[in-house]
VMD Tcl script that draws the C-alpha trace (Angstrom):
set ca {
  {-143.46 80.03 44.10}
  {-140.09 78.97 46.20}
  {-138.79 82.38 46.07}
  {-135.29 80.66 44.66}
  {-134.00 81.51 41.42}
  {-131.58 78.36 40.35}
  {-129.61 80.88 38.25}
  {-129.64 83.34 40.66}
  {-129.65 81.51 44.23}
  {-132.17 82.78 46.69}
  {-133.77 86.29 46.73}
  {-132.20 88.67 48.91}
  {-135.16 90.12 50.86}
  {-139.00 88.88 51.24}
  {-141.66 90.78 52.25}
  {-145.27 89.65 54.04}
  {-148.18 91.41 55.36}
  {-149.14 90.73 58.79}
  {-152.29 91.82 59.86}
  {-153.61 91.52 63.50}
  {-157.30 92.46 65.78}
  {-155.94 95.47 67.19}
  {-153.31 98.38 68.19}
  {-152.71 96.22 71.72}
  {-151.39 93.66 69.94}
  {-149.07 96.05 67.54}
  {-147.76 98.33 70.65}
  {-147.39 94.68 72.61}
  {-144.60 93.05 69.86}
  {-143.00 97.17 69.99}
  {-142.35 96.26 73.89}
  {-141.50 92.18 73.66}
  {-139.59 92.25 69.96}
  {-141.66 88.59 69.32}
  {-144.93 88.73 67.03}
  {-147.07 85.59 67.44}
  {-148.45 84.39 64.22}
  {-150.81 82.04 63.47}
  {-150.04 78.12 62.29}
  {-150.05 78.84 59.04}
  {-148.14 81.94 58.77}
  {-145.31 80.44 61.26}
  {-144.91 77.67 58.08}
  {-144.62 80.43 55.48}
  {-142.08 82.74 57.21}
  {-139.93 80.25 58.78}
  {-139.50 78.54 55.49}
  {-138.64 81.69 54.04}
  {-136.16 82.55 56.69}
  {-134.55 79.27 56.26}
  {-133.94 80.69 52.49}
  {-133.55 84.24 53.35}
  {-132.26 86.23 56.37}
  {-134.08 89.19 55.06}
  {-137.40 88.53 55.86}
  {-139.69 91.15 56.51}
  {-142.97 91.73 58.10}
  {-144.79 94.73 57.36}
  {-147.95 95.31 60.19}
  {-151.63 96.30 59.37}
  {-154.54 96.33 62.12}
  {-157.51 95.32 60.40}
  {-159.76 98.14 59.70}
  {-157.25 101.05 60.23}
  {-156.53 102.44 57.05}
  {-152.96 102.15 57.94}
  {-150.15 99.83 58.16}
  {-148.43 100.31 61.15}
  {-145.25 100.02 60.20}
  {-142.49 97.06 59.13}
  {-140.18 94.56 61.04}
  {-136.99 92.34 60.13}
  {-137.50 88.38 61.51}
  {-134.55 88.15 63.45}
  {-134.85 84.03 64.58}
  {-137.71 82.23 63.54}
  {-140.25 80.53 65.73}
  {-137.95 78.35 68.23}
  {-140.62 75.84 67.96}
  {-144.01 74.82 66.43}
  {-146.83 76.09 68.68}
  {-149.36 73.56 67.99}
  {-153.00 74.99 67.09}
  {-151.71 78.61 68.11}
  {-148.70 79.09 66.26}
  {-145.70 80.54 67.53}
  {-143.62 83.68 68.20}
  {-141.46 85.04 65.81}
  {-138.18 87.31 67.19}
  {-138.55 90.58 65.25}
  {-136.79 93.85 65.27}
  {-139.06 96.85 64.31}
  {-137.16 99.39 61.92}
  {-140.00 101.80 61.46}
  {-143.07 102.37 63.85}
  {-145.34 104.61 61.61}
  {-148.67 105.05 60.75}
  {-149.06 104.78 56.49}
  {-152.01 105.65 55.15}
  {-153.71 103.51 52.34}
  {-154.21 105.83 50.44}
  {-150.16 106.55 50.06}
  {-150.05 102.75 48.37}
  {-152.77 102.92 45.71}
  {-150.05 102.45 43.08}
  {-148.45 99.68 44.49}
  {-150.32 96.31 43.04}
  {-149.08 92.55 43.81}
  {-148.68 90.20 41.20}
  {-148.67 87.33 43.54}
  {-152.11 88.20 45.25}
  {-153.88 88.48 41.97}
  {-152.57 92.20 41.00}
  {-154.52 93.07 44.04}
  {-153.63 96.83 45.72}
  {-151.20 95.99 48.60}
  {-153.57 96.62 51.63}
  {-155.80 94.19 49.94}
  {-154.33 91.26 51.29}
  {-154.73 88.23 54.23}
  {-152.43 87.61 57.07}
  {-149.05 86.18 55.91}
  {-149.53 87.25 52.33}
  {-146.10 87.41 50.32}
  {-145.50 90.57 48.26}
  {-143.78 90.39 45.32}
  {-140.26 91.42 46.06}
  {-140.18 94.61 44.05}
  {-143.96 95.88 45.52}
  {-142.37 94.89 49.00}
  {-139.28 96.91 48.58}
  {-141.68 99.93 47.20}
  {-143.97 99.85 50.29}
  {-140.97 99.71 52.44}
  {-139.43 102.93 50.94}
  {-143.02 104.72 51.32}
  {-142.09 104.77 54.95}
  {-139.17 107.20 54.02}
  {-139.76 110.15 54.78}
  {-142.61 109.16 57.90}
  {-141.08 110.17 61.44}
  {-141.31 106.89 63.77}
  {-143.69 107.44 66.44}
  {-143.10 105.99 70.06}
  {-145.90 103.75 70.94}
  {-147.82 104.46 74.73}
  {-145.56 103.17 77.44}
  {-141.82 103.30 75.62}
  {-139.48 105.84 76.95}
}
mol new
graphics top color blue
foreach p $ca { graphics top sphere $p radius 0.5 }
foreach p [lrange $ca 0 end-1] q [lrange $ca 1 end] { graphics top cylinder $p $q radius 0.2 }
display resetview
């Protein structure tokens, strides 16, 4: 699905999961404010921020039990990378650690009705599940990842 509504014009916030190897990699885009995604997933968002200027990206390391916390694309990758990608210019809103388990309710229609955390890198929520994850983070203090004053 294009995300655009012809009655309705285009949607006015989308929502994907990122998921990455490890914290390093989290902490890393919390100091540079660029995430580097992979070919794929550079196609999906920068199509939807060509649609949408509310895109965004909510961050899972594999494994955790968490997500990490959630990001607004700012500028979209300033070019293809090739076979690796490219960098994405984010700006993190929340920096905190949600546990699964706070999410169980939350299913996505457009990954098979599958729990939210149940999902691959890049995978689109449907906007109402995304907006319901985001407002999970609520009431979560931001933490202030090793080496940011």
């Amino acid at each position: 699905s294009s995300g655009i509504n012809a009655e309705y014009g285009p949607p006015a916030a989308k929502y994907f999961i990122m998921k990455c190897g490890n914290q390093q990699n989290i902490e890393g885009s919390f100091h540079s404010g660029y995430w580097q995604t992979s070919v794929n997933t550079e196609k999906k968002l920068s199509q939807a921020y060509a649609i949408c200027k509310n895109v965004f990206l909510i961050f899972s390391v594999q494994t955790s039990g968490h997500f990490q916390g959630y990001a607004r694309m700012i500028a979209p990758a300033p070019f293809a990378g090739g076979n690796n990608g490219g960098m994405v210019r984010i700006e993190w809103l929340k920096k905190a650690n949600l546990p699964f388990q706070r999410c169980h309710h939350l299913y996505n229609p457009w990954n098979e009705n599958r729990k939210v955390q149940v999902a691959r890198d890049g995978q689109e929520l449907e906007p109402t599940v995304g907006e319901g994850l985001l407002r999970l983070w609520d009431d979560l203090p931001s933490y202030t990842p090793r080496g940011v004053r």
